[in-house]
N, C-alpha and C positions, 0 to 999 in steps of 0.2 A: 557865367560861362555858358555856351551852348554848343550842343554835339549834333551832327546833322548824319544823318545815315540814307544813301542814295538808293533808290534800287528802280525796275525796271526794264532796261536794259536787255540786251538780245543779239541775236543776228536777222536780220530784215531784208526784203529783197528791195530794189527800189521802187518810187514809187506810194513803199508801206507804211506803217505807222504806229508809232510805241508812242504810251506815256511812261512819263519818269514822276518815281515821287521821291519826295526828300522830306523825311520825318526829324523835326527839330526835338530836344529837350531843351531846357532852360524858356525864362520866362522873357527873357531880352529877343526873344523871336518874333514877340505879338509888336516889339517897337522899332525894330529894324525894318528897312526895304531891301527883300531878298535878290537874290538873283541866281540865274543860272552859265556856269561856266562851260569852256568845253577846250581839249587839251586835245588835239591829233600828232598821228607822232611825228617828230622832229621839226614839231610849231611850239609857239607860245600858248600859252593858256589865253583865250579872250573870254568875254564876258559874250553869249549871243541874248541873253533876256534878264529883265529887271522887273520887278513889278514893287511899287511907291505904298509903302506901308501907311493904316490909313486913306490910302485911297483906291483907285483900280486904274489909276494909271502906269502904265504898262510900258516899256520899251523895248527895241528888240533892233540885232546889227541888221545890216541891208539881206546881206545872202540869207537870211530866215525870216523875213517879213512874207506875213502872206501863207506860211507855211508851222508857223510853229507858235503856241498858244500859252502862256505863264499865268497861272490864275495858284491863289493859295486859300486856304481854310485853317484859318484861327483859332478855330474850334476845336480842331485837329491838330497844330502845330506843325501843318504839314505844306508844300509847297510844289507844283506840280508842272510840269515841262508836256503838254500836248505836242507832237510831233509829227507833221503829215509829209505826203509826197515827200518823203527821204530820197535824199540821193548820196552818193557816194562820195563826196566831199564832206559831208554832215560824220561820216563815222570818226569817233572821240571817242575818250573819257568826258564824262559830264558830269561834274560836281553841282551842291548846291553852295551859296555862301552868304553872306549878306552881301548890300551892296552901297559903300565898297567892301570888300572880303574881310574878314576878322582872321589876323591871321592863323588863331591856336581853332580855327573852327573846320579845317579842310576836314574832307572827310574821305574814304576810298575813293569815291565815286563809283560811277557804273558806266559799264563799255556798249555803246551803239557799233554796231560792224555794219554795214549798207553793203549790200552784195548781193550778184546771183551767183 
C-alpha cells in the first residue's frame, strides 16, 4: 500500500511559479510510474504529467508542455511538479498518484489558485 501526501501549493500571480512535492510511503513507489493530476472545479480530474519509473521519461498534456517539469528522487520517495509561467487556467487541485492511479492511494492534494 502506499500513502502520498501533496503539499506546495499557494496562491500565485500569473506568470509565477510553485513547485509541488508529493512525499510517497510504502516501497511500491520506487516501482511504479508516478504521475501528476489535476482537478479544476466543475472538470474532470486529468492527468497533466507522468514520469516512467526506471527511466526519465517523462510525459506531459499539451496545455503544459513547455511550462511545467515532473522529475522525482527515489531516494526520497518523493515526486515533484516544477510549475512556470502559470496561468489562470492551471488553478486545481493537484494530486499525486501512480500512473495509472492506485485507487486506495488519492491523497488531499493541494490547491494552485493563479490570480492577480
Amino acid at each position: 500500500q502506499v500513502q502520498l501526501v501533496e503539499s506546495g501549493g499557494g496562491l500565485v500571480q500569473p506568470g509565477g511559479s510553485l513547485r509541488l512535492s508529493c512525499a510517497a510511503s510504502g516501497s511500491i513507489f520506487r516501482i511504479i510510474s508516478m504521475g501528476w493530476y489535476r482537478q479544476a472545479p466543475g472538470k474532470q480530474r486529468e492527468l497533466v504529467a507522468s514520469i516512467i519509473t526506471g527511466s526519465s521519461t517523462t510525459n506531459y498534456v499539451d496545455s503544459v508542455k513547455g511550462r511545467f517539469t515532473i522529475s522525482r528522487d527515489n531516494a526520497k520517495n518523493t515526486v515533484y511538479l516544477q510549475m512556470n509561467s502559470l496561468k489562470s487556467e492551471d488553478t486545481a487541485v493537484y494530486y499525486c498518484n501512480g500512473d495509472p492511479p492506485l485507487a486506495s492511494a488519492w491523497g488531499k492534494g493541494t490547491l494552485v489558485t493563479v490570480s492577480s
